[in-house]
N, C-alpha and C positions, 0 to 999 in steps of 0.2 A: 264586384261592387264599385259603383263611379262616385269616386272619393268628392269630387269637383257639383256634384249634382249636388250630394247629403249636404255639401258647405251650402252650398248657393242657397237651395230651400230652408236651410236651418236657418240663414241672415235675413231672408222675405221673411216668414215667420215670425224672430223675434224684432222684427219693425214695427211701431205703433198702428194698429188697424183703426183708422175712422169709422168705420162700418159696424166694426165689432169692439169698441173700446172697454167692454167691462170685460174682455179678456187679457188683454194688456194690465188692468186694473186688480185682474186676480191674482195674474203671474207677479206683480206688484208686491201686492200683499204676501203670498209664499216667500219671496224675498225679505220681506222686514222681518214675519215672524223667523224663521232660517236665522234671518241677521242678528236678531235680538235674543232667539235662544242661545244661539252660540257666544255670544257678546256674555249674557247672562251669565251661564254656565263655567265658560273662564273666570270671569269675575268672582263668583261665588263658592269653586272652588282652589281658587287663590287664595280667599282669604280663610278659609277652613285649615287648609294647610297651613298658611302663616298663624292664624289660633295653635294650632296645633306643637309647631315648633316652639313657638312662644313659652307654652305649657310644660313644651319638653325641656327647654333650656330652663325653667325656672325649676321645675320638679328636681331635674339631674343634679345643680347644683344644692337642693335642698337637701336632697334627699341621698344625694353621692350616687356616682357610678357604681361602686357596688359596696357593698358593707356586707363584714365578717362580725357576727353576734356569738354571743357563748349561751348554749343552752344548761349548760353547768357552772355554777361558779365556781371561778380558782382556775378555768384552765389559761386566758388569755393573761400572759405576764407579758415584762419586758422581755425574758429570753424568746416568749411566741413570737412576739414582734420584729426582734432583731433575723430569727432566722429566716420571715419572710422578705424584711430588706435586703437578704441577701442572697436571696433566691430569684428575686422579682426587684433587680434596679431600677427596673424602665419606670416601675411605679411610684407612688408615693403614698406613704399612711400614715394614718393618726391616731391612736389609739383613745378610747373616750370610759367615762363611765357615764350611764343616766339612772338619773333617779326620777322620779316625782317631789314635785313640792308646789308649795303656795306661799305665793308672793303677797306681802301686806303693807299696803300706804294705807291709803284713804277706803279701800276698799280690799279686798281676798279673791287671787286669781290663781286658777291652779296651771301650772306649768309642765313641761316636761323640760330640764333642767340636763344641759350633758358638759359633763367636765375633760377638757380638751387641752391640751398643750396648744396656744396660741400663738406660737410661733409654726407648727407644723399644718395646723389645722386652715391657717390664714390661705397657705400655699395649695390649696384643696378649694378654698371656697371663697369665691373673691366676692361675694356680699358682707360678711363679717370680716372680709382684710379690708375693704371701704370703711367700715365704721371704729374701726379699731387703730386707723392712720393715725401714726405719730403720737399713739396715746400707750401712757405707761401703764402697764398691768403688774395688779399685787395681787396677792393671793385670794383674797376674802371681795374682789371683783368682780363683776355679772355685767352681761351683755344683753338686751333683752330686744325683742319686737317692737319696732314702732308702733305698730298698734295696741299691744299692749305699753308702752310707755305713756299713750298718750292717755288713754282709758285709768291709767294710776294716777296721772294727773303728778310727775314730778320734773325733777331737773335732773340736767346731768350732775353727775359726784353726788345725789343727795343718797341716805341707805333708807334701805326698806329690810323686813322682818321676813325671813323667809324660813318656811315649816316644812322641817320633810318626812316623807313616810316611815322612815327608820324612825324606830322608839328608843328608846334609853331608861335604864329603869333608875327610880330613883326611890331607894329604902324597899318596900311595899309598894311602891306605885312603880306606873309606866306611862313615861310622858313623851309626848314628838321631840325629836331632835328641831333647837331653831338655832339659827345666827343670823345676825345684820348682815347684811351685804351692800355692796356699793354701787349703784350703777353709771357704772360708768363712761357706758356709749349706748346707742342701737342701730339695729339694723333693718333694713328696707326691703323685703325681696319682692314685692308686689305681690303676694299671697296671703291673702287674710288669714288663714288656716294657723300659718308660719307665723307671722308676725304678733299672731297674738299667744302662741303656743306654745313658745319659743325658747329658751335665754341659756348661754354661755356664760360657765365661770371656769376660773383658772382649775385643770385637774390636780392638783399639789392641794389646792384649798379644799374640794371636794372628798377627796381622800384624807382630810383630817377629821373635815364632820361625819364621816362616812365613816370613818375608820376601817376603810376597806385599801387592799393592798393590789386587789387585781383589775383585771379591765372589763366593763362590761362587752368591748365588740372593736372593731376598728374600720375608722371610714378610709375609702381606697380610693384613689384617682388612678383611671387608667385611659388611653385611648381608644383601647380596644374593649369594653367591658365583657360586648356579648360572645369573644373568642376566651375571655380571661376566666370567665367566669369557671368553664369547665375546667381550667388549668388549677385553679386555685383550689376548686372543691377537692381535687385528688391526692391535697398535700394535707386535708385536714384533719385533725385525727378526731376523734367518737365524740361529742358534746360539743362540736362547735359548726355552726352551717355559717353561709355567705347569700347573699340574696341582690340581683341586684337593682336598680332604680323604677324600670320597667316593670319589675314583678309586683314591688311596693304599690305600684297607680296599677294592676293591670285592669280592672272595674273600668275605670276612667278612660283610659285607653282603648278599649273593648267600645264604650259607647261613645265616641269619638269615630271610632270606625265606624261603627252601626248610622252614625250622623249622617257621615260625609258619604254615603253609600245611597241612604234614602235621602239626599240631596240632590245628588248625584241622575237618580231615576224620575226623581219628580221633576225638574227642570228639562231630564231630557223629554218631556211629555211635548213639552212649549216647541219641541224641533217638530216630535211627529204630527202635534195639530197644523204646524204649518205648510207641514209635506202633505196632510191632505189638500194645502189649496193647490199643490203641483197636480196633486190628481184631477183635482175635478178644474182646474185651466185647463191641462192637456186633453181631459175626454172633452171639454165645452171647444175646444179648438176642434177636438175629430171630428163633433157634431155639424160644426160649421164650414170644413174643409173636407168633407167626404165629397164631393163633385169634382174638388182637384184632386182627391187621392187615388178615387178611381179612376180619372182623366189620365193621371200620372202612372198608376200599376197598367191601362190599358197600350201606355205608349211605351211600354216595355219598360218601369219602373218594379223590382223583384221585392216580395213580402220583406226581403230583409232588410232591404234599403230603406221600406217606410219605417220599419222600429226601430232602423238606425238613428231617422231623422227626427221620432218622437220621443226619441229615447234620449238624444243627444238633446233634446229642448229641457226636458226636465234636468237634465244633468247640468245644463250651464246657471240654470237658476237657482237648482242650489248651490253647487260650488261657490258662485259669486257673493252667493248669503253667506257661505261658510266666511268666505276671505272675507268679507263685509263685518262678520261677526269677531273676524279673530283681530282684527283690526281696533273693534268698537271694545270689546276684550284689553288689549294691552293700552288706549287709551285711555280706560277706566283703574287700570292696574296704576300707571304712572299718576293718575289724578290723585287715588289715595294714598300715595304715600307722596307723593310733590304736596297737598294742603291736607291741611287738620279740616275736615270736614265734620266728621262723627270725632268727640269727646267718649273714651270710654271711662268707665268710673276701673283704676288701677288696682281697687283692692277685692275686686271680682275677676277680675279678665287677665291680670298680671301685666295689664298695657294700656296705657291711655290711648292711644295710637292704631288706628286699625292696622295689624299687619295682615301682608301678604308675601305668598312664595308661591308661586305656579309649579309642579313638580313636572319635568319631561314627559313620567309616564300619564300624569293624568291631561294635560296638551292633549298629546296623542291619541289616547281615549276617549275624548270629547270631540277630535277633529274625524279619525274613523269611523266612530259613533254615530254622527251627523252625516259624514259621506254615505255610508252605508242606509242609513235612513230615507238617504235624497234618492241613492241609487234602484231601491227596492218599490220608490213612491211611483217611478218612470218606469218600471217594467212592464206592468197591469194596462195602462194608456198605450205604450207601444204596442204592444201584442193587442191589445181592441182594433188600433189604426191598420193595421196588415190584413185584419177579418174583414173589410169593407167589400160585403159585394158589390162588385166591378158591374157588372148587367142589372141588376137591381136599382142599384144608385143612376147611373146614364141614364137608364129607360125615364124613372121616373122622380129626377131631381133634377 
C-alpha cells in the first residue's frame, strides 16, 4: 500500500473544488452538525451531572449518610449508642427522637419534629451548625425551615404553640400534648421539601414532653457509607435496621438515571444526522470522481488503496468535528460557571447557579460514541469507491 499516494489524494480532495463547490459545502455542513452535537452533548451532560451532585450533596446532608431507626421501641438507649462509639471511632453519631407535631403562629403547619443533642448533631450536619453559630440553646428551643419560618410569618426568639401526636389523658378525656417553643434560628438547605418540613429542638426538652427515655434511631456520618453499611447491619440485634441516604431518594435517583440516559440518546441522534451528510458528500464525491478512480485503479492504484482514501476522508471530517465539538464543549462548561447567565429558582433545584461536573466516564462515551459514528458513516462510501468499474467508467465517462 503507497502510504505517500493515499496522503497526497487525500489533500487534493479535501482542497476547495470550484467546479464542484456544493461538495465542499456538505462536507461543511457534516462538520458543524459533528461539531455542535458534540459541543451539545458535553454541555448537556455536564450539567446533568452537576444537577445531580447538587441533589446528592443536599439530600446526604439532609438526609445523613446513613441512619440506624428502631423498629421497636425501647431498644436504642445510651448504652446502644456508646457501644457503637466504640466499635466504630472513625464515625460519628447522634442519637435523635422524632415525632410529629404542628407548629401554631398565625397559621397550623404540620412538621416532622427530631430531638437532637446539638452539640453532636452540629458536627454531622453543617446546615443547622450554620444556623445555630454562636447561638445559646435551652431546652424548650426549636430550629425550623426557612421556608416554613417565613410562611409562619415570625421572628427569631418569638414562641409558637407547638401540638404533638402523643395524647395525655386528662380525667375522662384525651387531649394532645402542647408546649410553647422558641424559635430560635433556621436553617437553609435549598430544598423546599426540608425547609418546610423540618425543625429541631434540644432532645432533653423533647424527652420531657415526650416523656420518653429511649431513642427513636441515630444519624451516622461516615466516609465510607456504602462499605459501612454492611458492617453495621451485622452488629444489629432483632428490632432495629440501618438504611442509608441513597436508599431513602432511591425513586429520585432511578429517574435521574432514566433522564440522563434518554438524554444521553436523543442528542446523540444530532451526531448520526450529521454523519449522514459524511455519506452522501462522500458518495456525491464518488459520483463525481469516478473517471479519476478508474484512471487511478487502472494505473495500478489497488481496491484497498481507494477505501483507504475514502475512508480516510470521512475520518478526518469527523474527527475535526469531534475536536471542534469538544472544544465548543469545554468553552461552554467554563462560560456557565464563569457568568450567571440562567437564574435558577433555589428552592426547586437546590441551586441558583447552574452547575456543572463533566464525569471522565461520560467524556469518554460521548467522545467513542461519535468516533465510532464517524467511523461506521465512512465505511459504506469506501467500499462503493473500490466497486468503480474500471472499463465501464473509461469507455464511457
Amino acid at each position: 500500500m503507497n502510504k505517500k499516494f493515499i496522503s497526497f489524494v487525500v489533500k487534493k480532495y479535501l482542497k476547495f473544488d470550484k467546479t464542484q463547490p456544493f461538495i465542499t459545502l456538505s462536507f461543511v455542513l457534516a462538520f458543524l452538525g459533528i461539531m455542535t452535537g458534540v459541543g451539545v452533548l458535553i454541555i448537556a451532560m455536564s450539567i446533568m451531572n452537576g444537577m445531580d451532585k447538587e441533589f446528592e450533596k443536599k439530600l446526604t446532608i439532609m438526609n445523613y449518610p446513613l441512619t440506624i431507626f428502631s423498629k421497636v421501641d425501647g431498644i436504642i438507649d445510651d448504652n446502644f449508642v456508646s457501644q457503637l462509639q466504640k466499635k466504630y471511632p472513625n464515625m460519628k453519631f447522634s442519637p435523635y427522637i422524632q415525632t410529629s407535631a404542628i407548629l401554631k403562629k398565625h397559621q397550623m403547619n404540620g412538621v416532622i419534629l427530631y430531638g437532637v443533642d446539638f452539640n453532636k448533631e452540629q458536627e454531622i450536619n453543617p446546615i443547622l451548625a450554620k444556623s445555630i453559630k454562636n447561638k445559646i440553646i435551652h431546652k424548650f428551643d426549636v430550629v425550623i425551615g426557612k421556608r416554613l419560618f417565613d410562611n409562619m410569618m415570625i421572628m427569631e426568639n418569638q414562641k409558637i404553640i407547638s401540638i404533638f401526636s402523643n395524647s395525655s389523658a386528662y380525667g375522662i378525656e384525651v387531649a394532645p400534648r402542647m408546649k410553647k417553643l422558641k424559635v430560635i434560628s433556621y436553617f437553609n438547605s435549598g430544598l423546599n421539601a426540608y425547609d418546610k418540613g423540618i425543625a429541631y429542638m434540644s432532645i432533653n426538652g423533647l424527652k420531657v414532653i415526650l416523656g420518653q427515655k429511649y431513642y427513636t434511631g441515630i444519624h451516622i456520618y461516615t466516609k465510607n457509607p456504602f462499605e459501612d453499611i454492611a458492617k453495621i447491619k451485622k452488629e444489629l440485634p432483632f428490632g432495629v435496621g440501618v438504611i442509608g441516604w441513597w436508599q431513602q431518594n432511591g425513586n429520585f435517583f432511578a429517574a435521574l438515571k432514566m433522564e440522563k440516559r434518554a438524554l444521553f440518546l436523543v442528542l446523540l441522534l444530532i451526531i448520526i444526522v450529521a454523519s449522514l451528510n459524511i455519506i452522501g458528500s462522500l458518495l456525491m464525491m464518488i459520483m463525481n470522481r469516478r473517471k479519476e478512480i478508474a484512471l487511478m485503479m487502472s494505473l495500478g492504484a489497488s481496491k484497498q488503496e481507494i477505501k483507504v482514501i475514502f475512508f480516510r476522508l470521512g475520518l478526518i471530517v469527523g474527527v475535526i468535528g469531534i475536536l471542534a465539538g469538544i472544544s465548543i464543549g469545554g468553552i461552554g462548561i467554563w462560560a456557565l460557571n464563569t457568568f450567571d447567565f440562567i437564574s435558577l429558582p433555589a428552592d426547586v433545584y437546590g441551586t441558583s447557579k447552574i452547575p456543572t461536573d463533566l464525569s471522565l466516564i461520560d467524556f469518554l462515551s460521548i467522545i467513542i460514541g461519535a468516533f465510532m459514528i464517524v467511523m461506521v458513516s465512512s465505511i459504506y462510501p469506501a467500499k462503493k469507491a473500490s466497486e468503480v468499474d474500471i472499463l465501464t467508467t473509461l469507455r464511457f465517462e
